[in-house]
Biopython code that builds the backbone (N, CA, C, O; Angstrom):
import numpy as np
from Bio.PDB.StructureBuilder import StructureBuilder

atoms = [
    (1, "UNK", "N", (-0.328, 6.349, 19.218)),
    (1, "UNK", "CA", (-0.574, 6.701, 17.826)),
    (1, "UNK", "C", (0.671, 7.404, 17.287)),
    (1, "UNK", "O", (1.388, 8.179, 17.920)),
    (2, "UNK", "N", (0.792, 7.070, 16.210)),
    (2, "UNK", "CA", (2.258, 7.663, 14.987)),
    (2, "UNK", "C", (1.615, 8.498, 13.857)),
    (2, "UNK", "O", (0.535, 8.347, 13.286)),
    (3, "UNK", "N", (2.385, 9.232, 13.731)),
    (3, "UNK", "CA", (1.608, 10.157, 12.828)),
    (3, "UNK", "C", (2.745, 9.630, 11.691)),
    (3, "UNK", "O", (3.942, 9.601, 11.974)),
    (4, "UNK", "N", (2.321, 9.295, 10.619)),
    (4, "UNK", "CA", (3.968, 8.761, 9.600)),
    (4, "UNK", "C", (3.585, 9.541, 8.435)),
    (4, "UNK", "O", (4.384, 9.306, 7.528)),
    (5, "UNK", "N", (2.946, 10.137, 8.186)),
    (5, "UNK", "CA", (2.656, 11.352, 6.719)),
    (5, "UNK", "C", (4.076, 11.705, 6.146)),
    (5, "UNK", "O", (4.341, 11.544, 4.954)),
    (6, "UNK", "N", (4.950, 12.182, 7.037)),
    (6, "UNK", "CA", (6.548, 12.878, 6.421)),
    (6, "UNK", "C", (7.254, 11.700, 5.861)),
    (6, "UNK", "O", (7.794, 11.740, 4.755)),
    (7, "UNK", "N", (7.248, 10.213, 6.941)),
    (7, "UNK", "CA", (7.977, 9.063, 6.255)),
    (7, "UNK", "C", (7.228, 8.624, 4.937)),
    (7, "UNK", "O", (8.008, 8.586, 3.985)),
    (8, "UNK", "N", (5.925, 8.281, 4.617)),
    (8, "UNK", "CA", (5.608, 7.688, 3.793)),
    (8, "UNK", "C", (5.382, 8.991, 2.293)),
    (8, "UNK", "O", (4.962, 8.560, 1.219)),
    (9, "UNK", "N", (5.640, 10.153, 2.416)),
    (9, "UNK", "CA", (5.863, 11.181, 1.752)),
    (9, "UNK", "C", (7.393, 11.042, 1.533)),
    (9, "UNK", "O", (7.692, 11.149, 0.344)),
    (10, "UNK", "N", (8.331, 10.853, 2.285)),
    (10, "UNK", "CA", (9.705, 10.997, 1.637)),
    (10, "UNK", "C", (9.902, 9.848, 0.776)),
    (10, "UNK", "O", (10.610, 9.935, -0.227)),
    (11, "UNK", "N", (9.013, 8.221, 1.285)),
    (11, "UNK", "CA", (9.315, 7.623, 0.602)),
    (11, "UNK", "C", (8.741, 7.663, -0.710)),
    (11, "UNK", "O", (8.715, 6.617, -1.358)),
    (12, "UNK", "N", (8.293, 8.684, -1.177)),
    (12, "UNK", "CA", (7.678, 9.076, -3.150)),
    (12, "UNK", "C", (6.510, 8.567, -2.977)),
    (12, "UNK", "O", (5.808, 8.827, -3.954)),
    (13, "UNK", "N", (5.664, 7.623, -1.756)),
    (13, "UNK", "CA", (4.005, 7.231, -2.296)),
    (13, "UNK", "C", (3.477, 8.649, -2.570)),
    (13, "UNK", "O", (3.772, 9.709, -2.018)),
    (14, "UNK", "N", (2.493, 8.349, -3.713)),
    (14, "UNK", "CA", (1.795, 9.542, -4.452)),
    (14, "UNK", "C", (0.688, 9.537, -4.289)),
    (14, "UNK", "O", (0.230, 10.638, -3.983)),
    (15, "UNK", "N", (-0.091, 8.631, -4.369)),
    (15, "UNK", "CA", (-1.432, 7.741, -4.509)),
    (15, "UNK", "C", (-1.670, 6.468, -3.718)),
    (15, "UNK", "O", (-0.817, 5.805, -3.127)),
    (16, "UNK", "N", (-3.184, 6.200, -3.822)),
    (16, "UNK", "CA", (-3.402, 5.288, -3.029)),
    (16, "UNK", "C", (-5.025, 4.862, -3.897)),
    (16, "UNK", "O", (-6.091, 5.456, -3.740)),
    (17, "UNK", "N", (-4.837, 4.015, -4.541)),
    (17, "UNK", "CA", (-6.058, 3.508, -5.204)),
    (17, "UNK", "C", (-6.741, 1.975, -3.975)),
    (17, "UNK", "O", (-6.089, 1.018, -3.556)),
    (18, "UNK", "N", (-8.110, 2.290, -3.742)),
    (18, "UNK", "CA", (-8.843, 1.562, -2.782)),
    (18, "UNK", "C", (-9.937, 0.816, -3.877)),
    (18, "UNK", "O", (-10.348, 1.415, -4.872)),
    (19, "UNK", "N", (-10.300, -0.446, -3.566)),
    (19, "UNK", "CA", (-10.885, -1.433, -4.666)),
    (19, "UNK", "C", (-11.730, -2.137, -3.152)),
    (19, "UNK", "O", (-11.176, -2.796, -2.273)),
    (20, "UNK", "N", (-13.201, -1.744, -3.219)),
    (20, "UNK", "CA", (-13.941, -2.253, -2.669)),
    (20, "UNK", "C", (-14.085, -3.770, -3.020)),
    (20, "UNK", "O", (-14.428, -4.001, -4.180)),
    (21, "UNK", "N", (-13.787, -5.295, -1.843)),
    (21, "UNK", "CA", (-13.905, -6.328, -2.359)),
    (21, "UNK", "C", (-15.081, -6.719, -1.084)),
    (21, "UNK", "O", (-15.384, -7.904, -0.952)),
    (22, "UNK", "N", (-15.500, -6.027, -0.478)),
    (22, "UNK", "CA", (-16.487, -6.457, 0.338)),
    (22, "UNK", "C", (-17.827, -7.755, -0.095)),
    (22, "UNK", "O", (-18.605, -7.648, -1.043)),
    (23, "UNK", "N", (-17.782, -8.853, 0.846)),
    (23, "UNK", "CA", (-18.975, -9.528, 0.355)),
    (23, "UNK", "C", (-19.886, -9.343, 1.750)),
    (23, "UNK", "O", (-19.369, -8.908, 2.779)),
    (24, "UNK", "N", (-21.290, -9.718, 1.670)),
    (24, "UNK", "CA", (-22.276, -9.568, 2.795)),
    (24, "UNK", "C", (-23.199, -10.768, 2.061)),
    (24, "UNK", "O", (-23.278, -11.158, 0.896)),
    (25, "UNK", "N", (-23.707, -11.073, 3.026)),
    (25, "UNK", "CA", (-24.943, -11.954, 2.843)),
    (25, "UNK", "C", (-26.328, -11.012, 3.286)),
    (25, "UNK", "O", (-26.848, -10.708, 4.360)),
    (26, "UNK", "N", (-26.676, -10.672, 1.543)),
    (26, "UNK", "CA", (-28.095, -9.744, 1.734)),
    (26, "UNK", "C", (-28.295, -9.823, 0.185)),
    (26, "UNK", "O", (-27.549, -9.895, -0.792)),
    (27, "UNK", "N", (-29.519, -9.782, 0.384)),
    (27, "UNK", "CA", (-30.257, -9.276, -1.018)),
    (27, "UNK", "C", (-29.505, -8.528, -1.827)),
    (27, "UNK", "O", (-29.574, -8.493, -3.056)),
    (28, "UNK", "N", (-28.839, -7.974, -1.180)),
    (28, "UNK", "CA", (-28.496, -6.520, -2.151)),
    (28, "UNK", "C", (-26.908, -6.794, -3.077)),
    (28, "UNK", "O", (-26.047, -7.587, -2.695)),
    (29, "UNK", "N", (-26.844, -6.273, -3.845)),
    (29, "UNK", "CA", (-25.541, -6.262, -4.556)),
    (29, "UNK", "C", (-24.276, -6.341, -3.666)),
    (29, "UNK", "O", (-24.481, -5.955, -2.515)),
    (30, "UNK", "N", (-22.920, -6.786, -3.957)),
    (30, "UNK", "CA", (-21.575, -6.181, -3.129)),
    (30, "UNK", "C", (-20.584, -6.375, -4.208)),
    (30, "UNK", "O", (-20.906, -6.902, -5.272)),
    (31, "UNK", "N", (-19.708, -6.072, -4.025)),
    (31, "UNK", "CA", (-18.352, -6.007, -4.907)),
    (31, "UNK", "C", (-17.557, -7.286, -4.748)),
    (31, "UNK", "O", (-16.488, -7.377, -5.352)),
    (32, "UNK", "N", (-17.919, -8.127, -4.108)),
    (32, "UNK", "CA", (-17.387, -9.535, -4.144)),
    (32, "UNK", "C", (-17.617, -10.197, -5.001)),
    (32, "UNK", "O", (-16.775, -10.842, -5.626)),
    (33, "UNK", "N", (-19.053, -10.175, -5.256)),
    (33, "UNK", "CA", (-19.835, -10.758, -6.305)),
    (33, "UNK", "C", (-19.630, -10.106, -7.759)),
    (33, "UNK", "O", (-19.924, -10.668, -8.814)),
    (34, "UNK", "N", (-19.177, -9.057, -7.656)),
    (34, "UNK", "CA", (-19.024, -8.280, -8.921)),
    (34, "UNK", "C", (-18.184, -7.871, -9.289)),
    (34, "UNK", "O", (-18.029, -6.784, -9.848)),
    (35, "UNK", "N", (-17.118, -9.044, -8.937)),
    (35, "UNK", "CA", (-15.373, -9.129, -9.417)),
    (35, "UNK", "C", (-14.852, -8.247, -8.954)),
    (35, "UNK", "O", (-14.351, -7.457, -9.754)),
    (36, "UNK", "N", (-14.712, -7.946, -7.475)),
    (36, "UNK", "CA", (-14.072, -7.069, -6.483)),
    (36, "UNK", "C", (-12.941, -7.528, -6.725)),
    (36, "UNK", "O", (-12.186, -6.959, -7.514)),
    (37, "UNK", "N", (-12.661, -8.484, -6.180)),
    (37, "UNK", "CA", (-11.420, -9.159, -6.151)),
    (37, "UNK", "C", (-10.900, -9.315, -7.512)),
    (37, "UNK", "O", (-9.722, -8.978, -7.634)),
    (38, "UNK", "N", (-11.306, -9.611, -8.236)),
    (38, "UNK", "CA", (-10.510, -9.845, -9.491)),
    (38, "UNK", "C", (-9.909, -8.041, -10.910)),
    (38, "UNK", "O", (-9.225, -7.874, -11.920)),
    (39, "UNK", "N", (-10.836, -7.157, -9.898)),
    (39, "UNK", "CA", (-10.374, -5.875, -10.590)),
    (39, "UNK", "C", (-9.170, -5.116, -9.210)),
    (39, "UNK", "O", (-8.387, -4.169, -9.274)),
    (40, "UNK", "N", (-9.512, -6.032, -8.113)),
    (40, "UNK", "CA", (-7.710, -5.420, -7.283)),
    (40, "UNK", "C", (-6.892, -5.957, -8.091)),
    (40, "UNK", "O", (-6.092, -5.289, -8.746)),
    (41, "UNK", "N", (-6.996, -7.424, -8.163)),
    (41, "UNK", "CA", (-5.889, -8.182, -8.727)),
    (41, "UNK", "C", (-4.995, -7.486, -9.980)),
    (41, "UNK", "O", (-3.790, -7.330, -10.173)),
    (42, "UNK", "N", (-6.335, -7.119, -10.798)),
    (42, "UNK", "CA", (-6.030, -6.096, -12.341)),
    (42, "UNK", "C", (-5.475, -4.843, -11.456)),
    (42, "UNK", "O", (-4.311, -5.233, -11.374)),
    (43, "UNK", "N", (-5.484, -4.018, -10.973)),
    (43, "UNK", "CA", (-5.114, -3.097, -10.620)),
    (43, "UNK", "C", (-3.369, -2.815, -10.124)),
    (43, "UNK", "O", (-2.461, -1.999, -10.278)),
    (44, "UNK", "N", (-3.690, -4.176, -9.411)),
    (44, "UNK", "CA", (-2.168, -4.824, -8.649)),
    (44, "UNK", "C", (-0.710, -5.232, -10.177)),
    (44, "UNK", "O", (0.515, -5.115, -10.223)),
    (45, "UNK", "N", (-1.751, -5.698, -11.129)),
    (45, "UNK", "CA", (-1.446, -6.193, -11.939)),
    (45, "UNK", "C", (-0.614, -4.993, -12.953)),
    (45, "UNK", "O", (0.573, -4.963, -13.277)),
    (46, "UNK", "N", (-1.741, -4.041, -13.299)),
    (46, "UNK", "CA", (-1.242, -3.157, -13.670)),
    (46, "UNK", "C", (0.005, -2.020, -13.702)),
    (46, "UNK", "O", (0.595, -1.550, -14.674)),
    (47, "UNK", "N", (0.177, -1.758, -12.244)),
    (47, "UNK", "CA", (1.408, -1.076, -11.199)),
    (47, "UNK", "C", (2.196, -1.721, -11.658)),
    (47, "UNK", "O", (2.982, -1.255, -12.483)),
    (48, "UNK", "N", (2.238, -3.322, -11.167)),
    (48, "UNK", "CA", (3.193, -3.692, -10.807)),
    (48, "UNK", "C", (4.322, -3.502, -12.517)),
    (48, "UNK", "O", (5.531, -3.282, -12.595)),
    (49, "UNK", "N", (3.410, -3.679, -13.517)),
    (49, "UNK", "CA", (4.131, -3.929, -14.969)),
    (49, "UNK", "C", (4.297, -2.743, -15.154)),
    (49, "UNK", "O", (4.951, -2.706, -16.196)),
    (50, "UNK", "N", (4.112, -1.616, -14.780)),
    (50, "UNK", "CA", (4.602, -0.423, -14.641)),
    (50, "UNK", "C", (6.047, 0.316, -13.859)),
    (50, "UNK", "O", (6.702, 1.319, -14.143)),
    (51, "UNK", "N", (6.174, -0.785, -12.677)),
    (51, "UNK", "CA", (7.061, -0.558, -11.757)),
    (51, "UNK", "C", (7.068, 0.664, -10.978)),
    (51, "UNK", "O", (7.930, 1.526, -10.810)),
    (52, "UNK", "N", (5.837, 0.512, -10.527)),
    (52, "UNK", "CA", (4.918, 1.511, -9.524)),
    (52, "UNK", "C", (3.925, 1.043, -8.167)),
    (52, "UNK", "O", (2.999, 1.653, -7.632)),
    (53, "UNK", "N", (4.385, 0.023, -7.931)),
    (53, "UNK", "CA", (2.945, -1.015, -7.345)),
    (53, "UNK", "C", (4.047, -0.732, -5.943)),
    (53, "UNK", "O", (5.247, -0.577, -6.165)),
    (54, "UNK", "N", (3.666, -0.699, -4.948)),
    (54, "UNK", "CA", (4.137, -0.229, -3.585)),
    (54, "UNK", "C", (5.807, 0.712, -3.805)),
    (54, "UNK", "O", (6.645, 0.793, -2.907)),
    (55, "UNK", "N", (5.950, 1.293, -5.120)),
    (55, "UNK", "CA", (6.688, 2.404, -4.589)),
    (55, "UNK", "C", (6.458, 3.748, -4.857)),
    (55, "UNK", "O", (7.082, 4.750, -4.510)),
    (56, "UNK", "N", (5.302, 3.582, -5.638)),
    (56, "UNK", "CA", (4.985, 5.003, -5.746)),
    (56, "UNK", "C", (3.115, 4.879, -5.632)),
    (56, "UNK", "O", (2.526, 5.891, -5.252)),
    (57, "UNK", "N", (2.566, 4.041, -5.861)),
    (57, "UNK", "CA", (1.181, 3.986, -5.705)),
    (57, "UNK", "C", (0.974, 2.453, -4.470)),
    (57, "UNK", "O", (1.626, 1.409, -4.474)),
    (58, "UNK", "N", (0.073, 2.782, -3.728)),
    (58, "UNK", "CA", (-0.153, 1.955, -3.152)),
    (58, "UNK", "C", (-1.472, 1.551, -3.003)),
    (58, "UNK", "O", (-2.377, 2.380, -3.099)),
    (59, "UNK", "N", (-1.772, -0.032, -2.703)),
    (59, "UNK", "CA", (-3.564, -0.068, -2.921)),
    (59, "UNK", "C", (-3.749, -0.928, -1.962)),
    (59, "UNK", "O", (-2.912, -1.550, -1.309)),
    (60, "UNK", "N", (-5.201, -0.934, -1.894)),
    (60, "UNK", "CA", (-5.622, -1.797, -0.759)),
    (60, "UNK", "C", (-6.888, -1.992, -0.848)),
    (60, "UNK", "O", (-7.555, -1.371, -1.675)),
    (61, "UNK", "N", (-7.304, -2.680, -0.203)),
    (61, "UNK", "CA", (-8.599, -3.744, -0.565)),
    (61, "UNK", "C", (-9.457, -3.110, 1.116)),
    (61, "UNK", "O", (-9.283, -2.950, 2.324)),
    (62, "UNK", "N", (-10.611, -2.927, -0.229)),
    (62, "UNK", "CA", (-11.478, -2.256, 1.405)),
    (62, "UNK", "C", (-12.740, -2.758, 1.750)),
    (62, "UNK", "O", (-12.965, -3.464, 0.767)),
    (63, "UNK", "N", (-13.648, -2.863, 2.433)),
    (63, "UNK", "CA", (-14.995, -2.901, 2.931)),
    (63, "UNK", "C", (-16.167, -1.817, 1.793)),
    (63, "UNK", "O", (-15.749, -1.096, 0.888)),
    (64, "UNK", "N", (-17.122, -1.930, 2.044)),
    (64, "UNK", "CA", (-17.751, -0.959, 1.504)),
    (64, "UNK", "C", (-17.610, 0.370, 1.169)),
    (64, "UNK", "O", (-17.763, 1.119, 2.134)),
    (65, "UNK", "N", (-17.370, 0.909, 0.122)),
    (65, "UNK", "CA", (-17.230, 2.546, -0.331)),
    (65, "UNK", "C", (-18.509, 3.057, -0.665)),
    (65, "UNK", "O", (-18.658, 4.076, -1.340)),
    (66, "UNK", "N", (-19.655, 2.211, -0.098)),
    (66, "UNK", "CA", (-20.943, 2.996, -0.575)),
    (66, "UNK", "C", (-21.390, 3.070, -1.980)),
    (66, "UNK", "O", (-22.566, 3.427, -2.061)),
    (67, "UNK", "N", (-20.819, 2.845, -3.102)),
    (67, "UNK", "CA", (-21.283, 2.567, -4.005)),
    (67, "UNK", "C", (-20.854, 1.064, -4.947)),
    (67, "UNK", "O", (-19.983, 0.703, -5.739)),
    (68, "UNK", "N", (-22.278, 0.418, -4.168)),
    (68, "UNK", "CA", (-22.245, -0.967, -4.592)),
    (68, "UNK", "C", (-23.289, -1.166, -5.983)),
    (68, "UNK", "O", (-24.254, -0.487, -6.332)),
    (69, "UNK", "N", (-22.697, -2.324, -6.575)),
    (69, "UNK", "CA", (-23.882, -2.386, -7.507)),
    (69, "UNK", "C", (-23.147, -3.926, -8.610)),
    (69, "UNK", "O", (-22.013, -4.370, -8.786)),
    (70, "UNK", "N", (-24.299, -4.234, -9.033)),
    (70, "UNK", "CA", (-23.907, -6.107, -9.473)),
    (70, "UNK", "C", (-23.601, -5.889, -10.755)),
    (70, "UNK", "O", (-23.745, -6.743, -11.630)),
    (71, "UNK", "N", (-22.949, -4.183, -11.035)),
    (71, "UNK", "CA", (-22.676, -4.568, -12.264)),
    (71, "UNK", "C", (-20.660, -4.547, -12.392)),
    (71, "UNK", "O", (-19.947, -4.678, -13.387)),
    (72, "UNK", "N", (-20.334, -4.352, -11.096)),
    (72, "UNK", "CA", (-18.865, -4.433, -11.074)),
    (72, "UNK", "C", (-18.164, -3.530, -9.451)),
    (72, "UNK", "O", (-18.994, -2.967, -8.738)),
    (73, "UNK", "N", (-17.096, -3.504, -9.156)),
    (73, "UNK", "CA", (-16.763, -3.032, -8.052)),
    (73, "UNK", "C", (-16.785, -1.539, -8.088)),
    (73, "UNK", "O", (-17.327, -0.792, -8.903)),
    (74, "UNK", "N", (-16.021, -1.246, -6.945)),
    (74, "UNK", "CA", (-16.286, 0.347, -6.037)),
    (74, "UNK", "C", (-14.691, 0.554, -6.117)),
    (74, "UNK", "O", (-13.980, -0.183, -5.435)),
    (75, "UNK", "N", (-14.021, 1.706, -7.071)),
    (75, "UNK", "CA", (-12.698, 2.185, -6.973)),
    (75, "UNK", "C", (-12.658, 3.701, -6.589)),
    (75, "UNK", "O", (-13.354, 4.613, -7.036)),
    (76, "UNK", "N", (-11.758, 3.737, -5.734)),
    (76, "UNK", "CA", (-11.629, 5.306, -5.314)),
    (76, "UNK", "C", (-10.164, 5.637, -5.037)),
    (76, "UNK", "O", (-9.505, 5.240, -4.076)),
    (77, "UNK", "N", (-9.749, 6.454, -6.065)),
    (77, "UNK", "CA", (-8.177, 6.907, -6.119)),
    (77, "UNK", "C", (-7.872, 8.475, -5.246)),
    (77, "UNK", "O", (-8.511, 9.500, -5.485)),
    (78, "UNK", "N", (-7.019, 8.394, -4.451)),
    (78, "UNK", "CA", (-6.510, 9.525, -3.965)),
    (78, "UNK", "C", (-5.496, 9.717, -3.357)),
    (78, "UNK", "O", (-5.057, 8.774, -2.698)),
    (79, "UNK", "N", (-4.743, 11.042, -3.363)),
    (79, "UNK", "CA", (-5.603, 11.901, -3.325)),
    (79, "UNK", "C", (-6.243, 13.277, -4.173)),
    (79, "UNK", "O", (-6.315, 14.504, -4.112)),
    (80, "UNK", "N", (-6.688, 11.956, -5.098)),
    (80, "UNK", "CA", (-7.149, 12.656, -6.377)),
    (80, "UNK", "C", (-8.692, 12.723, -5.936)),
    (80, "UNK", "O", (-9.323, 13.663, -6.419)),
    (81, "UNK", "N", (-9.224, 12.048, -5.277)),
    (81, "UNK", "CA", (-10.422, 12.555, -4.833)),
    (81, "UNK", "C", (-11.356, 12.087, -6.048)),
    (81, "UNK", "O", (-12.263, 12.807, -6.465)),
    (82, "UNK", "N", (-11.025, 10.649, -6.662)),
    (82, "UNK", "CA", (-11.472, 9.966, -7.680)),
    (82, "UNK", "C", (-12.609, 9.069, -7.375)),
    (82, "UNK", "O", (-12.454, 8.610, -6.243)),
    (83, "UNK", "N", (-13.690, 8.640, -7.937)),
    (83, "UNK", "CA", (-14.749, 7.882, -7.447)),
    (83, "UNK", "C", (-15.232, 6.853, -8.827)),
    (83, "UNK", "O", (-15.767, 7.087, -9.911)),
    (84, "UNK", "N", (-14.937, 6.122, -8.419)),
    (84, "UNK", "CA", (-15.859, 4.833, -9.594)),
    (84, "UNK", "C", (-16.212, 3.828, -9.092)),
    (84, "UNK", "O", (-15.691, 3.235, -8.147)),
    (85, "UNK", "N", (-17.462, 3.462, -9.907)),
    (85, "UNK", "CA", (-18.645, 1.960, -9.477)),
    (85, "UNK", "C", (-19.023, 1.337, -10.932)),
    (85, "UNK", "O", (-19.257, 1.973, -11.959)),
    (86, "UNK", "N", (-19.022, 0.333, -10.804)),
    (86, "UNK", "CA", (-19.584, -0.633, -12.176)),
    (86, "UNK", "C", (-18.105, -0.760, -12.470)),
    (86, "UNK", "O", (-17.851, -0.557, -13.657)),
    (87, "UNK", "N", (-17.189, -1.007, -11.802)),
    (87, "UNK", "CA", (-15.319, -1.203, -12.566)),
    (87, "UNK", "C", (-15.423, -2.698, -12.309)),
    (87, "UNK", "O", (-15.583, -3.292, -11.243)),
    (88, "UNK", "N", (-15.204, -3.482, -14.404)),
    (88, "UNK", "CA", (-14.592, -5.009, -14.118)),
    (88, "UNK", "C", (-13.169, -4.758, -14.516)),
    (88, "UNK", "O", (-12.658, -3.699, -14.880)),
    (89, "UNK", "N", (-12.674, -5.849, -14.386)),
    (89, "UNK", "CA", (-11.582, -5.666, -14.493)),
    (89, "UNK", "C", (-10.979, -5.873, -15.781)),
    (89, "UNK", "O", (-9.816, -6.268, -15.695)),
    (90, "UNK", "N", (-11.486, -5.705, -17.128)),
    (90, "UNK", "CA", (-11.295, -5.708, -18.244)),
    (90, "UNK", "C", (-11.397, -3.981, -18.020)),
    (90, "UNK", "O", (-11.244, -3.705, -19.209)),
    (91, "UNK", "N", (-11.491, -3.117, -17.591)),
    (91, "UNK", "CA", (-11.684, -1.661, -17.561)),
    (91, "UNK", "C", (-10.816, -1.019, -16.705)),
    (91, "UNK", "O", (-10.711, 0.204, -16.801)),
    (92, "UNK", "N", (-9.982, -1.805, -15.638)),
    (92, "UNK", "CA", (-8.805, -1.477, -15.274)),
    (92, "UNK", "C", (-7.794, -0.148, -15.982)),
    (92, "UNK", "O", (-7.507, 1.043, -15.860)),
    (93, "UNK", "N", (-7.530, -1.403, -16.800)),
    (93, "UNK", "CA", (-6.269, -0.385, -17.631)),
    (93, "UNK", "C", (-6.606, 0.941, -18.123)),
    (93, "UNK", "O", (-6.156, 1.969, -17.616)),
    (94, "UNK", "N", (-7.325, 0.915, -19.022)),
    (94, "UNK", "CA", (-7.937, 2.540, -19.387)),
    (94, "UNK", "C", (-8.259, 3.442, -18.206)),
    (94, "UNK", "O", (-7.715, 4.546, -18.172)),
    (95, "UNK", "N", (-9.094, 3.080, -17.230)),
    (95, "UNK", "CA", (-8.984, 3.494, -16.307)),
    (95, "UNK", "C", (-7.766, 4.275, -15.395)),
    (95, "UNK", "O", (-7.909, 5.222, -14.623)),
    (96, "UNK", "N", (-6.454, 3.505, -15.777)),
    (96, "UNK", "CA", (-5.703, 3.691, -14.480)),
    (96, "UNK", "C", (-4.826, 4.406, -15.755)),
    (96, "UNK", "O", (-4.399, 5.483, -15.339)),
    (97, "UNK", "N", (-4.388, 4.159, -17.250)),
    (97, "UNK", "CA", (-4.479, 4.807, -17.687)),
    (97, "UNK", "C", (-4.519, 6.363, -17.966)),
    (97, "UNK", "O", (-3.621, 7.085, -18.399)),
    (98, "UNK", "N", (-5.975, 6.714, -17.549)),
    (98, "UNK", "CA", (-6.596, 7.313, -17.695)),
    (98, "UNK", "C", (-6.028, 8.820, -16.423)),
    (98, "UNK", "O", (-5.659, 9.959, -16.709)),
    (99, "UNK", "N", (-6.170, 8.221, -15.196)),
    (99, "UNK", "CA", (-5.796, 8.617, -14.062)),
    (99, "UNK", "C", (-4.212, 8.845, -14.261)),
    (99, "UNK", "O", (-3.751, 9.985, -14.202)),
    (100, "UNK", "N", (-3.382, 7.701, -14.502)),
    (100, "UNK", "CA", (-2.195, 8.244, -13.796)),
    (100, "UNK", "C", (-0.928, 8.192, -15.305)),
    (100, "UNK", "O", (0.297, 8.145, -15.203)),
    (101, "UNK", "N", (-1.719, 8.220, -16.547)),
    (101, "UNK", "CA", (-0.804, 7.992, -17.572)),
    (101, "UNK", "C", (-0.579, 6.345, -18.104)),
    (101, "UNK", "O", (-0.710, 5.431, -17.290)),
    (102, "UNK", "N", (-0.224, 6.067, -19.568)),
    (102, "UNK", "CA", (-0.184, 4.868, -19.593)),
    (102, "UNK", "C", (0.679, 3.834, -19.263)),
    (102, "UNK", "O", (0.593, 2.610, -19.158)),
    (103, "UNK", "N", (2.040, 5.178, -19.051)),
    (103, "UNK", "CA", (3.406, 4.795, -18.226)),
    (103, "UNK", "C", (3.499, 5.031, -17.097)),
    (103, "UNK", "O", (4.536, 5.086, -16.436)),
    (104, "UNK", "N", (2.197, 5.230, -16.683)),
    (104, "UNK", "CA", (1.823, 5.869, -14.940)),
    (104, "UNK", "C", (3.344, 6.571, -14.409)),
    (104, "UNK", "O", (4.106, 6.313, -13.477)),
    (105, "UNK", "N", (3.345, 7.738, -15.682)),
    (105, "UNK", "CA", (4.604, 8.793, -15.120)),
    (105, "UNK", "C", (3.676, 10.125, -14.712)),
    (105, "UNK", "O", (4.185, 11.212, -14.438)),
    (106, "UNK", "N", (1.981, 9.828, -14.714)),
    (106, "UNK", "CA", (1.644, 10.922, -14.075)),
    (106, "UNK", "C", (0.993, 10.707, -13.136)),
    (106, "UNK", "O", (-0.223, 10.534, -13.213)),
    (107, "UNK", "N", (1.787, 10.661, -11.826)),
    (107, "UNK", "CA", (1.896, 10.879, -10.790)),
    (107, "UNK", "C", (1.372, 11.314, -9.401)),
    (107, "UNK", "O", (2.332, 10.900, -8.752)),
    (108, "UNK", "N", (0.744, 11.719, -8.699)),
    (108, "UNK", "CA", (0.511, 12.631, -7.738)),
    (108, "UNK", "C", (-0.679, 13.532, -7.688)),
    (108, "UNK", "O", (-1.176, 13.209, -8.767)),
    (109, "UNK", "N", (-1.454, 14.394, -7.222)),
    (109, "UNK", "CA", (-2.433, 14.655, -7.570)),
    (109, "UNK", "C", (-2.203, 16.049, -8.907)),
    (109, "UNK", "O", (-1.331, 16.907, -9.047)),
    (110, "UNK", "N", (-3.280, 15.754, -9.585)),
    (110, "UNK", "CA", (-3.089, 16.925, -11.058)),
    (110, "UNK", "C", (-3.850, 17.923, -10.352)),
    (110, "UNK", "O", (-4.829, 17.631, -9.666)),
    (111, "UNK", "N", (-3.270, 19.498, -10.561)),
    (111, "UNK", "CA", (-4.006, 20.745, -10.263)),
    (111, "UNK", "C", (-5.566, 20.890, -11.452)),
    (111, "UNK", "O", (-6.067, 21.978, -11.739)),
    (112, "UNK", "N", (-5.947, 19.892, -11.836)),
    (112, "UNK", "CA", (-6.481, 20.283, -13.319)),
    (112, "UNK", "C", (-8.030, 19.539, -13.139)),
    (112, "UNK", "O", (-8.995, 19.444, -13.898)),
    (113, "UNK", "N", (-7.709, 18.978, -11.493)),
    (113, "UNK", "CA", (-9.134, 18.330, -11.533)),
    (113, "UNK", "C", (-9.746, 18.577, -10.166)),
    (113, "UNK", "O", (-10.880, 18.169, -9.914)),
]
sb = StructureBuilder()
sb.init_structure("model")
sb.init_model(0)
sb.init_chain("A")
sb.init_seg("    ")
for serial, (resi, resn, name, xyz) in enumerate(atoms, 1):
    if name == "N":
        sb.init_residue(resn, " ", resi, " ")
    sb.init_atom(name, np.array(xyz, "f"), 0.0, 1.0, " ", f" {name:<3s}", serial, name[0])
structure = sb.get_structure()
């Protein structure tokens, strides 16, 4: 095991936004079905036209975050210690926006939340 916290800290990552795309075969709701995939894509999308997408924020596509539901995916930003469910990806932007500025020049975690 590597402990890399100091390397991936010198290299400026700030953040790390996670986009539940999990699918299951069950009754129940998942974020596959409820444009998991297509609100990473927006997300990916977003950074990148920012010129922030793997050098200062990084994301990744996860399994279940526990809050599933058929009305849109599971986003959790940190380490802002951020939590959202029901995200399509027409709600992206305001969203991320919202979180990290519209020029995503804000950055890193805010003392303010």
């Amino acid at each position: 095991m590597r402990d890399r916290t100091d390397e991936v800290r010198e290299h400026g990552f700030t953040d790390h936004v996670l986009v539940c795309t999990n699918g299951r075969d069950s009754e129940y709701a998942d974020c596959a079905e409820a444009d998991g995939p297509a609100v990473y894509d927006a997300v990916t999308s977003w950074l990148r036209d920012r010129g922030v997408f793997w050098s200062r924020v990084q994301v990744a596509e996860t399994s279940c975050l526990g809050l599933c539901s058929a009305e849109g995916a599971a986003v959790a930003i940190h380490p802002r210690n951020r939590w959202y469910s029901d995200v399509r990806p027409g709600d992206v932007p305001s969203l991320l926006a919202d979180e990290f500025g519209p020029d995503a020049s804000n950055l890193g975690v805010r003392p303010d939340r």
